[in-house]
N, C-alpha and C positions, 0 to 999 in steps of 0.2 A: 696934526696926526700925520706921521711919516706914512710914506708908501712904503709896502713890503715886497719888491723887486720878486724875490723867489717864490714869492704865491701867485705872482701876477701870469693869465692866459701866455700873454709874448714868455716867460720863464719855463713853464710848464710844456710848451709846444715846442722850445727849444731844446728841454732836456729831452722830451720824448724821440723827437727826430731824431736828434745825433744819437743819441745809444741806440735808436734804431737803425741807423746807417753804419754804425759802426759793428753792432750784432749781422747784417746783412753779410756788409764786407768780409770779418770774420766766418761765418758760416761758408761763403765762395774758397776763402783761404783755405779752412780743414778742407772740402768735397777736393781741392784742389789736390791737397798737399798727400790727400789718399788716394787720389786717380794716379799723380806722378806715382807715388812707393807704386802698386801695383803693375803699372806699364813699367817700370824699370825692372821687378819682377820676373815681368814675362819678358825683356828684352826688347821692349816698345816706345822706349824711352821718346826715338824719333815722332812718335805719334803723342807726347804731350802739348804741341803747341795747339792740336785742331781744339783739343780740350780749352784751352787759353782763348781761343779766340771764340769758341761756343758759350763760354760765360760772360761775353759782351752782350749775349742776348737775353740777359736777365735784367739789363737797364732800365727799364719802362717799369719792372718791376719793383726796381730797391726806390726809381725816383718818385713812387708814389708815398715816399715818407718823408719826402722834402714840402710837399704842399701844406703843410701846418706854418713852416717857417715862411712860404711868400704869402701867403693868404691873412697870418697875425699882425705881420705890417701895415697892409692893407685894412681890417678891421680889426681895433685891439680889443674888441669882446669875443672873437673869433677863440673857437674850445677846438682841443681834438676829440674826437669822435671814433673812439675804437671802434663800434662796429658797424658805420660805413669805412673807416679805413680797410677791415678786414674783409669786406664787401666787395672794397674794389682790389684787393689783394688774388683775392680767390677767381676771380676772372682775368685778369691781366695773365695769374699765374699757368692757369691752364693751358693760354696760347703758348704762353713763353716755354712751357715746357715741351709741349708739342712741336715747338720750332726746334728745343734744341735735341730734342728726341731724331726727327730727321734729318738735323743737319750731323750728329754724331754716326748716324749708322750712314752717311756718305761717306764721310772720311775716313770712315774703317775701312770703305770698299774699294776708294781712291787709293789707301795708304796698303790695301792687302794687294793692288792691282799694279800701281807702279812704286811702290816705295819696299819694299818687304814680301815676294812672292813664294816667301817660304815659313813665313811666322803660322802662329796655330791660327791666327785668325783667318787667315788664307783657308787654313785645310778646315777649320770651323764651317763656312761659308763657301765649300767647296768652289773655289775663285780658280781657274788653270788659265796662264797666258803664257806665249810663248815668248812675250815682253822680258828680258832679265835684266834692263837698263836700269839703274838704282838713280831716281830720281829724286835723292832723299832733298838734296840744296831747292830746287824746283816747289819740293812739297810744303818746306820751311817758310820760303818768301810767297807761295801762294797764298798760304794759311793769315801770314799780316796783313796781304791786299785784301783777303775775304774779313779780319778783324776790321778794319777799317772801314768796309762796304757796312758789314753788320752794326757797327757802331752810329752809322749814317741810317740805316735803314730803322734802326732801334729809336733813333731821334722822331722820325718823319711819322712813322705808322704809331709807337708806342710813346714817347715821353709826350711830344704837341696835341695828338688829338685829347688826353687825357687831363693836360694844363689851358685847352681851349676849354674844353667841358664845364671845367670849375669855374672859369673866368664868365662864360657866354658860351651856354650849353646851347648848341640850337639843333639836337638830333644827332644822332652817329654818323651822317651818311654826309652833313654839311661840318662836322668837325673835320672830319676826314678830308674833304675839301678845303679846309680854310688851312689845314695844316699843309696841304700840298702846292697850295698858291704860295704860303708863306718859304715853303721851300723852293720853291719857284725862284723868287725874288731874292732867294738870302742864300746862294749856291753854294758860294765861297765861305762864309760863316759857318755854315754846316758842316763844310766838311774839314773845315778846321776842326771845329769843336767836335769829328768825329775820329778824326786822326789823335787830337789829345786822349779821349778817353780810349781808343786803339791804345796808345803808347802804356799810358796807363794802368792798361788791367795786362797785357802778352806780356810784354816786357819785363815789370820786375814777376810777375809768376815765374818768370824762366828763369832768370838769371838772378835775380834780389827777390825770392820769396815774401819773406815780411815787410817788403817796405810799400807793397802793396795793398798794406792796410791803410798805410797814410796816403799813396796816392791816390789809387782809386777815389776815397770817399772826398778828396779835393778836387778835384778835378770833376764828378758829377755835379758835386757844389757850385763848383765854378758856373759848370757849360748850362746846371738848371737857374740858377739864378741870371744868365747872362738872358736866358732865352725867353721867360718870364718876364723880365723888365720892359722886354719888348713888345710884349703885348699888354702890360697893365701902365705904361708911359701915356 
């Protein structure tokens, strides 16, 4: 009696992931590709990178639909489970929204205060400086080092505490912990694999719109499974 590969858990948890990573990825593309048209609308164009770099903070979010893929390896009776995945969707998602919720209304104030002291969002937000230095180059390269910082930050608090959990849950307050030692000792790794998915998601959004469908979801792949092995070794 043959095995039927396409019925087996490892098949099923593989197709479910990727078309869920890659529906993720797509959905960040449109929200994207409709925040550019409007800011170039309003003549804000300068203001689409902080956008680019505030959906690095939905990481910890999309990589909660890769653990079907490290966990079937590990146990090949291993099923996905729609509604604990949708469990931990809905909490991850709240944070994540709430983060990128205040980091957006920063950058409007940063971008209305030294980048733009005369767009409507200035007179929206009744912003007056007597600042008229146009810091637009200043605003652009801050925006990567802060992609960067976030893409790190995104690793440490949101992808490890939640890939410790599944592995050796021992409370929230000692994941948290075990994720921070681990970033401790792996500084340099980190912040490689924070700089790639930086590159990854700013970069072709700005300038190579679509090819951001194929990177991004390579490139999480990558940094989650590099980070995963490390601790199921």
């Amino acid at each position: 009696m043959t095995n039927d590969s396409t019925t087996s858990p490892n098949f099923t948890n593989k197709a479910i992931s990727y078309g869920l990573l890659f529906f993720f990825a797509l959905m960040i593309f449109f929200i994207s590709e409709v925040i550019r048209t409007m800011l170039v609308s309003y003549e804000l164009e300068t203001m689409y990178v902080s956008f680019c770099a505030g959906f690095i903070l939905f990481i910890p979010l999309v990589s909660l639909i890769l653990h079907p893929l490290v966990f079937s390896k590990e146990n090949q009776g291993y099923q996905f489970h729609l509604s604990a995945f949708l469990k931990n969707i809905g909490l991850v998602l709240i944070i994540q929204f709430v983060f990128f919720i205040i980091w957006m209304t920063d950058a409007i104030a940063i971008y209305s205060i030294y980048v733009d002291q005369t767009s409507f969002l200035a007179k929206i937000f009744n912003i007056n400086t007597e600042n008229r230095t146009d810091f637009s180059q200043q605003f652009y390269w801050a925006n990567l080092i802060l992609a960067c910082f976030f893409a790190l930050i995104s690793l440490i608090v949101g992808v490890l505490p939640c890939l410790i959990a599944r592995i050796n849950n021992k409370g929230i307050v000692n994941n948290f912990v075990t994720a921070f030692s681990f970033a401790k000792n792996n500084k340099k790794t980190l912040m490689m694999y924070a700089v790639l998915l930086a590159i990854s998601v700013v970069l072709p959004l700005l300038y190579v719109s679509y090819l951001f469908l194929i990177t991004f979801p390579i490139a999480l792949k990558i940094v989650f499974f590099q980070l995963s092995s490390q601790f199921l070794d």
